[in-house]
N, C-alpha and C positions, 0 to 999 in steps of 0.2 A: 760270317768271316771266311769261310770255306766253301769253295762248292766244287762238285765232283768234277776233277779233270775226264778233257777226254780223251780215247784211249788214244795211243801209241802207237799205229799200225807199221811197223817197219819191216822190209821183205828181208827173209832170213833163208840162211843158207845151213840150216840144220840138217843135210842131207841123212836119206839113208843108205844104205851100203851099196847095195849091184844098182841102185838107180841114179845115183850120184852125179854121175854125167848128165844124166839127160834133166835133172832140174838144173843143173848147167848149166846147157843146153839155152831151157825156156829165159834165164833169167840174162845170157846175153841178146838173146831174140829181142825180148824183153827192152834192152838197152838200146838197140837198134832202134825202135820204136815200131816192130815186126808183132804188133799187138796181139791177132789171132794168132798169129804164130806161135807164140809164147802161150798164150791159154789153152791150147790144143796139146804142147808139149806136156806140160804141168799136168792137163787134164789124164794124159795117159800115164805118166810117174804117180801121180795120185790111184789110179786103178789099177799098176802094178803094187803097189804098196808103197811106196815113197810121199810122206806124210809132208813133205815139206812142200812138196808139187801140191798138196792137196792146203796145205798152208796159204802157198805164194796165191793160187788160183783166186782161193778163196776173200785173198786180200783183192784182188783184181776186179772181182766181182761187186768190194763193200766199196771201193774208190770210185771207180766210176770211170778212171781214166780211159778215155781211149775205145773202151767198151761201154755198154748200156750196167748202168748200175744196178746191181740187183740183191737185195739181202738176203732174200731165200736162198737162195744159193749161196750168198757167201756164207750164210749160217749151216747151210748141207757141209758145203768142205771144210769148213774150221770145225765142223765136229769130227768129221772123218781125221781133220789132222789131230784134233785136242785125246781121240778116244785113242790114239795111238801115245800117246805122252808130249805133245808139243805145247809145253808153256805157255805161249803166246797165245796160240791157238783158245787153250782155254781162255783164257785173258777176256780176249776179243767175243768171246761168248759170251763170257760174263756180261761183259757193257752190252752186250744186244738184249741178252735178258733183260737186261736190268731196264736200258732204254724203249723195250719194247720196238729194236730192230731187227723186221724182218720175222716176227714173232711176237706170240701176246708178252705183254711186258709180265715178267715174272721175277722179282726181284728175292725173293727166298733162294730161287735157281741160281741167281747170278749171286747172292752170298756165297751159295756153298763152294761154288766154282771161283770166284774169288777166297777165299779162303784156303783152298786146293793150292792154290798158285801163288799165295800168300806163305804157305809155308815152304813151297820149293827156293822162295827167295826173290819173288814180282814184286818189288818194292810199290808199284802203279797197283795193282789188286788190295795190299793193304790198305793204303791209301785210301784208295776207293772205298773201301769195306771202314773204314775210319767217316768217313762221310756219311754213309747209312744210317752208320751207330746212331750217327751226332743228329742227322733228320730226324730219329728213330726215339731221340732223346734220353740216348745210353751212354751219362759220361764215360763210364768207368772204360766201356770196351773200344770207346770212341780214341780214348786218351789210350789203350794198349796197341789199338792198332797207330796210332799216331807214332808211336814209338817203336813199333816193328817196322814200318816203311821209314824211320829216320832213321833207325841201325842200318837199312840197306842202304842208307844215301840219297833219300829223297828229299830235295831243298824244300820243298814245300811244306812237306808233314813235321820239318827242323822247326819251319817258322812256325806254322802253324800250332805247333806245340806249344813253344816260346810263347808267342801270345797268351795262351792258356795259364802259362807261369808268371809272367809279368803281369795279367793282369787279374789273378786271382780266379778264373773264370772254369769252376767248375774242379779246380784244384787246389791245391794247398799252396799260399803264395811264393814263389821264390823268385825272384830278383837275378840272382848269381845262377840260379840253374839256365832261367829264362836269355840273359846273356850270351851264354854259355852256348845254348841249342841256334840264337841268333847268328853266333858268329860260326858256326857248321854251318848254316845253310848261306849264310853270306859266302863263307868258301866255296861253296856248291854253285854259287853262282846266281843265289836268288837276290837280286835287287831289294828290295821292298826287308828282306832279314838286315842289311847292309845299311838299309836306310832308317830303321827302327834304333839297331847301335847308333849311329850317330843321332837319334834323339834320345837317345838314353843317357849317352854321354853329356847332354846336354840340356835339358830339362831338370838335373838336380833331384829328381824324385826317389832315385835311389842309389845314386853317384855321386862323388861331387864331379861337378860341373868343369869338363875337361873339352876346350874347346878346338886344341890343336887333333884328340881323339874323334871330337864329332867331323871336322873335316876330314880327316881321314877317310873315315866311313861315307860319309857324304860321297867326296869324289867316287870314293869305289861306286859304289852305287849309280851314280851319276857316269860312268864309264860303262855302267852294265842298262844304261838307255834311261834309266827313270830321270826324268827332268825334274819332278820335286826335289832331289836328291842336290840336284846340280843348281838349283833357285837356294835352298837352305848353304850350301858350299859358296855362291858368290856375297853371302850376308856375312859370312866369318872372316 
C-alpha cells in the first residue's frame, strides 16, 4: 500500500549569524547558474561555521546539478550541517543510511536519525520511519508513527492511515474515523484521499449511497490530475 517516499531535498536558508551574507552570497551565485561559484562560497560558510553553506553544498553535491554528483561528500556536509542542528540535514542522512547512499546501507542509523527529526516536527522522517515499522512488520508503531506525520500534515500518512481504518487492516475498523483522515489528506491535496471519499460515498458499504457527494469528491480529485477520478465523475 505504502512505500517510502523520497526524500525532499529543498535549498534552505537557515542561515547562521556573522556568515549569513555570504550563504547569500552562494545561493544568488547559485541562481545565476555561477555553479562553482556558488560551491566554493558555501564551501567556505561551511568551514567558517555556517551550517546552512554546509547544508546547501552538501545538497549540490546529492543533485547532481551542474556539478559531478557525488554522495560522499554530500553525506561529509549534511553531517557537518546535521551535527550542528539542521533538521533537514539530518533528514537527508537518514534516507542515505537507510538507502545505502554514499554509505553502507544502515538502516538502524537512519531510524535513529529519523526519529531525531521526527520529534523536532519532519512530518517526511515520520513518515518514513512509519514505512520501516510496516516492512518491519510492526503494526502498532507503524500506525503511531502514521499518525505523528498526519498531526504534522502529511497527506499521505492521512490516507494511508485512513485505509488502515476503512479497511480493517491491522486496526480496529472504523468507517467514520477512516473518512474523517480521508477528507484531511484530501484537503492536503492528496488526490487518491479525494478519490477514496468519493467511492465511499458511493459504494454503500458504509454510507448510504450519496451520489451528488461522490461527484463532488470525484471532481476534486480529478482537478488535483488523477484521471480515474475524472472517468468515475463523467458516469454520474
Amino acid at each position: 500500500m505504502q512505500k517510502i517516499i523520497k526524500s525532499m531535498f529543498v535549498l534552505m536558508l537557515s542561515l547562521s549569524f556573522s556568515n549569513a551574507s555570504m550563504v547569500e552570497d552562494g545561493v544568488l551565485e547559485l541562481e545565476k547558474g555561477n555553479v562553482l561559484e556558488a560551491a566554493n562560497i558555501f564551501n567556505s560558510a561551511c568551514q567558517k561555521g555556517a551550517f546552512a553553506g554546509c547544508y546547501n553544498l552538501g545538497l549540490m553535491y546529492f543533485q547532481g546539478n551542474n556539478i559531478a554528483k557525488n554522495y560522499p561528500k554530500a553525506y561529509e556536509f549534511f553531517t557537518k550541517a546535521c551535527n550542528e542542528g539542521h533538521n533537514q540535514a539530518c533528514f537527508n542522512l537518514a534516507f542515505m543510511d537507510e538507502k545505502g547512499l554514499g554509505v553502507n546501507q544502515n538502516v538502524d542509523k537512519a531510524m535513529s536519525l529519523y526519529s531525531k527529526v521526527c520529534e523536532e516536527g519532519n512530518a517526511s522522517a515520520c513518515f518514513n520511519l512509519s514505512a520501516i515499522f510496516e516492512n518491519q512488520g510492526d503494526n502498532f508503531k507503524n500506525v503511531d508513527f502514521l499518525t505523528k506525520a498526519c498531526n504534522l500534515e502529511h497527506a499521505k500518512a492521512c490516507y494511508n492511515l485512513a485505509f488502515k481504518y476503512y479497511n480493517e487492516e491491522g486496526v480496529e475498523l472504523s468507517p467514520l474515523k477512516a473518512v474523517n483522515l480521508y477528507q484531511k489528506s484530501c484537503d492536503l491535496g492528496y488526490s487518491n484521499a479525494c478519490f477514496n471519499l468519493g467511492v465511499a460515498y458511493l459504494d454503500g458499504k458504509f454510507f448510504a449511497v450519496n451520489k451528488s457527494q461522490a461527484k463532488f469528491y470525484f471532481d476534486k480529485a480529478c482537478s488535483l490530475n488523477n484521471e480515474k477520478a475524472c472517468e468515475e465523475s463523467n458516469k454520474l
